[in-house]
N, C-alpha and C positions, 0 to 999 in steps of 0.2 A: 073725419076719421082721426081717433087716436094713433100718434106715432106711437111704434113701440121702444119702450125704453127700456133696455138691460138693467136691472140691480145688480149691481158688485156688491158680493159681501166679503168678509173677512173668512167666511169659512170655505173652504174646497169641496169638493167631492167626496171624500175621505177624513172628512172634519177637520180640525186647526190645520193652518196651511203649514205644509214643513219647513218653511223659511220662518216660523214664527218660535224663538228659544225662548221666553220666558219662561222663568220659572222652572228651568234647568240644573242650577247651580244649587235650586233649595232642595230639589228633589233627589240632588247626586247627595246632598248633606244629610238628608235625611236616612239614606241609607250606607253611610259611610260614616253616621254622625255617631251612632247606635253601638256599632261596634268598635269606635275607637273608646267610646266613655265604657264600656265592658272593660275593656284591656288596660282601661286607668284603673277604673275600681280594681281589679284583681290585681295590677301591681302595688297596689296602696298598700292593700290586704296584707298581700305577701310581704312588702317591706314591716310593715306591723309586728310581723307573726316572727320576723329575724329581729325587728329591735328587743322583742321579749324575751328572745332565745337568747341573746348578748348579755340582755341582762341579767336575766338567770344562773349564767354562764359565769358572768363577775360577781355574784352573791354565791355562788359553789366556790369557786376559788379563794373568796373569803373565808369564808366556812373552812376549807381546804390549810390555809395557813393558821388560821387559829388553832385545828384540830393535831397541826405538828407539832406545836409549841407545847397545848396542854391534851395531849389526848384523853385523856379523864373527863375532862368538864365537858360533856356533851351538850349542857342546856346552855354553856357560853359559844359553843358552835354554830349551834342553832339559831341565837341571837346576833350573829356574826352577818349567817346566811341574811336573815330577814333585815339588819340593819343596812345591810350593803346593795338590798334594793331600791329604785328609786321610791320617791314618793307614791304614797297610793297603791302601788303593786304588791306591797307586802299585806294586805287586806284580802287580796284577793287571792295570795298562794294559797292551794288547798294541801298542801302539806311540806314540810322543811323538817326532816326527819334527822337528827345525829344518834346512833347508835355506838356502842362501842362492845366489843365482845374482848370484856376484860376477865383474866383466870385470876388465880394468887396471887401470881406474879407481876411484871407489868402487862398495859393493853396488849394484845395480839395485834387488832385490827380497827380501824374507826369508818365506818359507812358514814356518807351524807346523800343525801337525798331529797333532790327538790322539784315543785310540780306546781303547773300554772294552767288552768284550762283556756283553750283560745278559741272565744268565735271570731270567726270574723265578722266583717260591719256587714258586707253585705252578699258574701255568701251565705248564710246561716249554715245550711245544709252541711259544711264541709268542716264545722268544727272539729279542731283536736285538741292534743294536748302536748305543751314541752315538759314531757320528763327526764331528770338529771338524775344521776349516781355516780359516784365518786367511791374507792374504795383504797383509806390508807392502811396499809399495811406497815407495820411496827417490828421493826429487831432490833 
């Protein structure tokens, strides 16, 4: 007669034995991994979305001191705005507006006015826009 011989396996009752942690640490990353790269891209985004605002911000104020010195020359205002941004971004302003609402006399008032559409990289969905206005007033 055949003795009988127990097989031990590796699995339990209740399938992989619970002293067995393999493959733990990639499954906690998996689900920990996901949501920290979310919370990178959206802070990238965001920092993005203020570096274009800053710069915006310093091609107004450009704008802004030209338009004190000469408030007349609107189209040298203008040029002011768009040279005072960085590389590349002045292609893409969809408008840098100097207006001046001059009488007989001298100007009244000088508007500027400037606007950058922003997607972001990888939101798409939540695109907007930094618009600026600026309003010198004259006496």
């Amino acid at each position: 007669m055949i003795p009988f011989v127990r097989l031990t396996s590796r699995f339990s009752r209740h399938g992989i034995m619970p002293s067995d942690r393999r493959g733990v640490a990639a499954a906690e990353f998996a689900i920990i991994g996901g949501v920290i790269l979310v919370l990178f891209f959206a802070v990238f985004d965001f920092g993005l979305w203020i570096w274009e605002r800053m710069a915006l911000e310093g091609a107004l104020t450009a704008g802004i001191h030209y338009a004190q010195v000469f408030p007349e020359d609107t189209s040298g205002a203008h040029y002011a705005m768009l040279n005072a941004l960085p590389p590349g971004m002045s292609a893409a302003v969809t408008k840098a507006v100097a207006t001046c609402a001059c009488t007989a006399g001298p100007p009244v008032s000088v508007t500027l006015e400037i606007s950058l559409p922003y997607a972001p990289l990888y939101f798409t969905a939540l695109g907007t826009t930094n618009d600026l206005q600026y309003v010198i007033r004259i006496q």
